[in-house]
BADREN-847255 format. One line per field, with one value per residue (C-alpha): y, z, x; residue number from 1. Coordinates in steps of 0.25 Angstrom, whole numbers, m for minus. Example, Ala and Ser with C-alpha at 12.3 -4.5 7.8 and 13.67 -1.06 7.14 Angstrom:
REM BADREN-847255
north <- c(m18:m4)
up <- c(31:29)
east <- c(49:55)
k <- c(1:2)
END
This chain:
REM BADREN-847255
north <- c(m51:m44:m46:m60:m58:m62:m72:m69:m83:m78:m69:m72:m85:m74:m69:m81:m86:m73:m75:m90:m83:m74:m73:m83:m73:m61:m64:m55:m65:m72:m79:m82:m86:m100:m95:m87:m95:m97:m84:m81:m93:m86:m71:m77:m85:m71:m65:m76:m75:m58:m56:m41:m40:m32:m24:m33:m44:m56:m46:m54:m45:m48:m42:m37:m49:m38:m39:m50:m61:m70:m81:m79:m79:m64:m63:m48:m56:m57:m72:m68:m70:m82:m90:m78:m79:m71:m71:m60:m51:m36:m26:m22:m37:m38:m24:m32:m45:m37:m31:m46:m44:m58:m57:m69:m65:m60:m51:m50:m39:m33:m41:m33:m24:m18:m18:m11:m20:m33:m44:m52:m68:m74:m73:m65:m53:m47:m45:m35:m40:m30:m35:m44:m40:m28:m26:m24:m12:m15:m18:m20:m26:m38:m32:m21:m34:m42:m29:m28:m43:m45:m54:m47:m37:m29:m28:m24:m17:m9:3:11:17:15:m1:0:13:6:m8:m1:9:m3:m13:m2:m4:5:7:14:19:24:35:31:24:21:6:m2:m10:m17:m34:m28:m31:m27:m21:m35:m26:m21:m7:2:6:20:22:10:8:m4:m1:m6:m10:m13:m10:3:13:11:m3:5:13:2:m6:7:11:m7:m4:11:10:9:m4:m14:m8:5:2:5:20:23:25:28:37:43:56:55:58:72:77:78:93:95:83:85:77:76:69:67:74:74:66:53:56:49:40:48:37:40:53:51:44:55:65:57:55:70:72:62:70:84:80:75:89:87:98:91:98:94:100:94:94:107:102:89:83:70:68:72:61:52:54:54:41:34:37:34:20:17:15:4:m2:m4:m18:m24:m18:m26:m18:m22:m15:m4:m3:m5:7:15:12:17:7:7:1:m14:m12:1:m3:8:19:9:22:28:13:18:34:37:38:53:55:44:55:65:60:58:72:75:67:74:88:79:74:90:95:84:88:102:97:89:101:107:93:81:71:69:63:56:43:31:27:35:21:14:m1:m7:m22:m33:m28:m41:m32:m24:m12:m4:m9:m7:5:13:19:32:38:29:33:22:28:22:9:17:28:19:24:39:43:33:38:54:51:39:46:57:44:48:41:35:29:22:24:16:24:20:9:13:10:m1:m6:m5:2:18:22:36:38:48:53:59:65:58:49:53:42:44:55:49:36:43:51:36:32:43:41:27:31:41:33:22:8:m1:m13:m26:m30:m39:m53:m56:m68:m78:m77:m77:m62:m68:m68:m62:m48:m48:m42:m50:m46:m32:m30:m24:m25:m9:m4:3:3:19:20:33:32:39:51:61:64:74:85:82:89)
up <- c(30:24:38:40:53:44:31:21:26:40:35:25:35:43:34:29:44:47:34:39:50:48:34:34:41:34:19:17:9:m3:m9:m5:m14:m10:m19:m5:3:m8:m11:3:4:m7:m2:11:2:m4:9:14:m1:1:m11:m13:m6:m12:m4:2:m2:6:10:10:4:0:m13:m16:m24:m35:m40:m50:m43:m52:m50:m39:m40:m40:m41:m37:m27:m39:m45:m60:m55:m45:m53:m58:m56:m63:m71:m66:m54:m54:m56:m41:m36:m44:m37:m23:m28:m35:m21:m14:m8:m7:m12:m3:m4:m11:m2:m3:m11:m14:m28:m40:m28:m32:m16:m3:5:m1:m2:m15:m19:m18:m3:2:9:16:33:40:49:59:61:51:51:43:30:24:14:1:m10:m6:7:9:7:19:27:23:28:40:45:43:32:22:24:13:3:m12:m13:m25:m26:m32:m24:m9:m11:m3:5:13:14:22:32:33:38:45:36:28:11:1:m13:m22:m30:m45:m53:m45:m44:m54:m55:m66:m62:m52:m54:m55:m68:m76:m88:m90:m86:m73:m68:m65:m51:m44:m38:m31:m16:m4:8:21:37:36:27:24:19:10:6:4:m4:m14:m17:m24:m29:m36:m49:m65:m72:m78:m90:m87:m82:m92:m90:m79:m63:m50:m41:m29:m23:m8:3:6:19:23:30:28:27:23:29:23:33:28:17:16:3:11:25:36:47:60:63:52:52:67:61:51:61:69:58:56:72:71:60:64:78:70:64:50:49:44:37:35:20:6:m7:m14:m25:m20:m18:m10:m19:m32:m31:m28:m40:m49:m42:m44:m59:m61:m55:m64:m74:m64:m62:m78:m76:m67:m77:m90:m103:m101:m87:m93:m103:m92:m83:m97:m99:m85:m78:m64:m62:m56:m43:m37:m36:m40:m48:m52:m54:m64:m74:m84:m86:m99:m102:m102:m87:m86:m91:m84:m70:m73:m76:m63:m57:m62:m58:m44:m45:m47:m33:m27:m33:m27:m14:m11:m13:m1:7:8:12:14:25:20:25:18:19:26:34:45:40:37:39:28:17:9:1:m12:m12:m14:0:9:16:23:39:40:56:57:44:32:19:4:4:m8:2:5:m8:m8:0:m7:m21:m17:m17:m25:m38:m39:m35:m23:m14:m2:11:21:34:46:57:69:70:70:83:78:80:64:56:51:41:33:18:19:3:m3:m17:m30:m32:m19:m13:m2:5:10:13:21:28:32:37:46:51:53:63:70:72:81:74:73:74:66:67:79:75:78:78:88:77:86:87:91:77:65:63:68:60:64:73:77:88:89:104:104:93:100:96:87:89:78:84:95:85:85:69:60:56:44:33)
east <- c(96:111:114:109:104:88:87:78:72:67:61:52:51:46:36:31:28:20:11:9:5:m4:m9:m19:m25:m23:m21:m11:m1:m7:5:19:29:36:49:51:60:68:73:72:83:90:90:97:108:109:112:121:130:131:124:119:105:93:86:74:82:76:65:52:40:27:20:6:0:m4:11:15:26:33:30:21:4:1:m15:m18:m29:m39:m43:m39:m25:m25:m16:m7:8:15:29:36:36:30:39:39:42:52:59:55:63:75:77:78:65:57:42:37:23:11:1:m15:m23:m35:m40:m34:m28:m43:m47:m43:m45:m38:m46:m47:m53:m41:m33:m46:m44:m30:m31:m26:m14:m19:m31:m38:m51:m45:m42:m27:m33:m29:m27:m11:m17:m9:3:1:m4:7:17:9:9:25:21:32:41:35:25:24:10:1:m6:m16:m27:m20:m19:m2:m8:m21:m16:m3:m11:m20:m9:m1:11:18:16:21:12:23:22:15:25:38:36:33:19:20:16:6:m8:m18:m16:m15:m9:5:2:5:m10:m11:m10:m6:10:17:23:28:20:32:32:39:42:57:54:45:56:66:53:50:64:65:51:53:57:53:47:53:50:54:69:75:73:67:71:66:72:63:68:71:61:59:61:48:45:31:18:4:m7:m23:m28:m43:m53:m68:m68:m61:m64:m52:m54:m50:m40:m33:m32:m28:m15:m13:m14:m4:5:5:10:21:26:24:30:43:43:37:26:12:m1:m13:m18:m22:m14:m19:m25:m29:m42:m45:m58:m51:m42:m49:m59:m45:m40:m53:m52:m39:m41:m50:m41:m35:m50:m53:m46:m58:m68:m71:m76:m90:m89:m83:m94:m105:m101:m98:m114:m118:m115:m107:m93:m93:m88:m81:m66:m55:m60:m71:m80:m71:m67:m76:m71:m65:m49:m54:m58:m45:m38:m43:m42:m27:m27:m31:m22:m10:m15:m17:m1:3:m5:2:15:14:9:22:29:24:22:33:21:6:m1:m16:m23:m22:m36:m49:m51:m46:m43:m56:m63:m62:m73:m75:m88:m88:m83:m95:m100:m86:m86:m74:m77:m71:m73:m84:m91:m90:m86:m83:m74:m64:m62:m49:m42:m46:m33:m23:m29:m27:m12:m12:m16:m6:4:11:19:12:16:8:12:5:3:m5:m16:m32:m41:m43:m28:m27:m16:m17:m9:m5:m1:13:10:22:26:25:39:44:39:52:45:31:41:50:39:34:48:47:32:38:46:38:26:23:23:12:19:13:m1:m4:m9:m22:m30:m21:m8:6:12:25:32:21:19:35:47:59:67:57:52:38:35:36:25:13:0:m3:m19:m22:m36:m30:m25:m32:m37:m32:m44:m52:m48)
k <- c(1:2:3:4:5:6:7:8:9:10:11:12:13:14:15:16:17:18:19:20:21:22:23:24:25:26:27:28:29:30:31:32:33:34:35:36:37:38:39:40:41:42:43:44:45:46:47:48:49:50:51:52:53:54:55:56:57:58:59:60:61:62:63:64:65:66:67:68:69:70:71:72:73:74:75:76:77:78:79:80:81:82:83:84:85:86:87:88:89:90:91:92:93:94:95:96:97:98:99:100:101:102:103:104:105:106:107:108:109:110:111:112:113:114:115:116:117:118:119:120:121:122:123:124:125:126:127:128:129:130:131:132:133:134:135:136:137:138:139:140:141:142:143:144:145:146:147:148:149:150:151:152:153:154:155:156:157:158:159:160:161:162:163:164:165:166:167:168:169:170:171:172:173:174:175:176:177:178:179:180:181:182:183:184:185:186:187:188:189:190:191:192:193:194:195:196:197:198:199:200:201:202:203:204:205:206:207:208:209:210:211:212:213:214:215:216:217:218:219:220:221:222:223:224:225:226:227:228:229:230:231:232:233:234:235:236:237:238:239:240:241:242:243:244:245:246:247:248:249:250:251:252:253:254:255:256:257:258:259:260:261:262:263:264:265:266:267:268:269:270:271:272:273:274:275:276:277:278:279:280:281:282:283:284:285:286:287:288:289:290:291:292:293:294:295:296:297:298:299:300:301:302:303:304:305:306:307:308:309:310:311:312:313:314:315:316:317:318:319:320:321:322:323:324:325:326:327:328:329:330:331:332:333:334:335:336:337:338:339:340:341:342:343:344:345:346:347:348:349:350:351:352:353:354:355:356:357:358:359:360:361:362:363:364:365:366:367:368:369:370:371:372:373:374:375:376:377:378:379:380:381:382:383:384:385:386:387:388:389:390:391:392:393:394:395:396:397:398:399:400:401:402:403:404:405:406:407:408:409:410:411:412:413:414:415:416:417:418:419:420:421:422:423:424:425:426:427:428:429:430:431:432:433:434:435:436:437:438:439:440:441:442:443:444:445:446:447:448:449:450:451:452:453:454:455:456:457:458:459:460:461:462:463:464:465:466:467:468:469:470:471:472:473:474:475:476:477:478:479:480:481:482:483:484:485:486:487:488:489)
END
């Protein structure tokens, strides 16, 4: 656009023709703002007057419909909020906007981002552009659809028990969980109360890893309120000499397809010289974590409880439903305490691991990409090499990393017998989110693309799922079922 040879115009024209599209089809866009075109029209003036240009400026983006928009309906895909429009933008959008970027769109969601898979009563449940049967993971699922099908050119998604991480490997594009505090997530709901719940970050969802970079280094930095004072200032990546991988455990037992692409992973990188080994963290339990996750959620899940439910379970009754860390919503402030407790003695094992290791491998999720699963979530089930396992096996892996709030990026790497996406979380140190994002720049360009989804259903290939001006013609076709597994550990 600085060099004129595109206009804002085109290309959100572009974006805009691909959602006509398609997303009739695949409910990954829920709202589009008509004040587009307009600013559009004004980033090209902009251009045409040699203004100063931000960064994304004329960038048109899409944003998790989670995340308050001025003056745009924001509804976290739950009925409360139908009519919801808020005053001013979440703390996070307002970075995307102050760097010129154009927030066109709002994406699809699990309801109260409480699902992985996202579905919710109001636009109905996100397709997967690879093949709509499939789900988009959630909760951030529209926003990895939305990536995936050229609808944007990035997306703002949320996080708290792998909601970035599974929709990215399961749209085969890339994301990026930030470590714990970094960017602002205030205006996100829910929660519905001025607080930052424990847990949960903002991050970006784009095609490839430098956009990530370029989206984390507009989103990093302190609140509004806490401007005054404070400052983000990541150190640079490391140069990464030795990588770890923990491709499987008994506790969460991993599908052999994915270990195939971890193990494939680990031979791209050994081949470019960057030694690999398979070990656990001293210290650190699969299990463990995942008990502490699920306590720690809880605190999160209290909002869907009501006092009388509380009292119900406290008389021995059973908790209504079994969302996140719904076991543990009626512990005390005691065992509250205590599970923290054991998260920070978690933390310092990781501290001293990434003393030793630049980056670890892990799965993102035990299961290939599963089917729409409209039932309660005591009935789904995962299939694991054949074998069904427990539906909230999905979040087992994100919460072993995401509890001790490490940096985390997805990284697609090869599609599944099925022709679906694989992808590999690159988990790097606490605050230097640069290393696991490097590490994924370079996997980028190692590894075969996967090049956009191929429409199905009769839709046109000639112009959607496109970039302008890129040629596609030479992406293969990466099969992990073709990998041979790395070993059970």
């Amino acid at each position: 656009m600085a060099a004129r040879r595109v206009s804002a115009t085109e290309i959100l024209a572009e974006a805009l023709t691909r959602i006509d599209c398609r997303n009739k089809e695949l409910r990954l866009v829920v709202t589009i703002d008509e004040r587009a075109e307009r600013w559009a029209r004004e980033a090209d003036e902009a251009v045409l007057r040699g203004e100063p240009l931000g960064p994304l400026h004329g960038v048109p983006l899409t944003v998790k419909d989670s995340f308050s928009t001025q003056g745009l309906r924001t509804t976290a895909g739950s009925r409360a909020l139908a009519g919801n429009i808020p005053r001013r933008d979440a703390d996070a959008v307002a970075a995307l906007r102050a760097a010129g970027g154009i927030v066109f769109a709002k994406t699809n969601l699990a309801e109260n981002c409480g699902d992985l898979q996202s579905a919710n009563p109001l636009f109905g449940a996100a397709a997967n552009p690879w093949d709509p049967r499939y789900t988009t993971g959630g909760s951030s699922g529209g926003s990895a659809g939305a990536v995936a099908a050229r609808f944007c050119a990035a997306d703002l998604g949320s996080d708290i028990a792998g909601s970035i991480r599974i929709p990215a490997a399961a749209c085969g594009v890339y994301g990026h969980r930030p470590s714990y505090g970094i960017v602002p997530i205030r205006g996100h709901h829910p929660p519905y109360q001025p607080i930052e719940p424990d847990l949960a970050v903002a991050g970006p969802l784009a095609s490839t890893p430098g956009d990530l970079s370029v989206l984390l280094d507009l989103l990093a930095g302190p609140s509004q309120a806490d401007r005054p004072a404070w400052r983000v200032e990541l150190p640079p990546a490391r140069t990464v000499r030795r990588v770890a991988i923990w491709p499987d455990d008994p506790y969460c037992p991993v599908d052999a397809e994915i270990r195939g692409a971890l193990g494939h992973v680990a031979g791209v990188l050994e081949a470019g010289g960057v030694p690999v080994e398979q070990t656990r963290p001293a210290g650190i339990r699969l299990d463990e974590s995942d008990e502490v996750a699920r306590r720690l959620l809880a605190s999160v899940a209290l909002q869907d409880y009501s006092a009388a439910d509380i009292a119900a379970i406290n008389s021995g009754g059973r908790a209504p439903g079994d969302g996140l860390g719904a076991q543990y919503v009626a512990q005390s402030y005691r065992d509250w305490m205590q599970a923290h407790a054991r998260r920070e003695r978690l933390r310092t094992r990781w501290q001293s691991f990434f003393t030793h290791f630049d980056a670890l491998l892990l799965p993102v999720v035990p299961s290939l990409v599963g089917p729409h699963d409209a039932r309660p979530f005591a009935e789904r089930t995962l299939t694991v090499d054949g074998a069904p396992r427990p539906y909230w096996d999905q979040m087992v892996w994100a919460n072993l990393t995401g509890l001790a709030g490490l940096p985390t990026t997805v990284v697609p790497v090869c599609r599944d017998s099925r022709g679906l996406p694989i992808g590999i979380a690159v988990v790097g140190p606490y605050l230097e989110d640069r290393t696991p994002l490097s590490l994924a720049q370079r996997l980028y360009e190692l590894l075969e693309p996967l090049g956009p989804p191929r429409v199905r259903h009769g839709n046109s290939a000639s112009s959607v799922g496109r970039a302008p001006g890129v040629s596609h013609d030479r992406v293969t076709t990466p099969d992990c079922s073709r990998v041979n597994p790395l070993p059970r550990m």
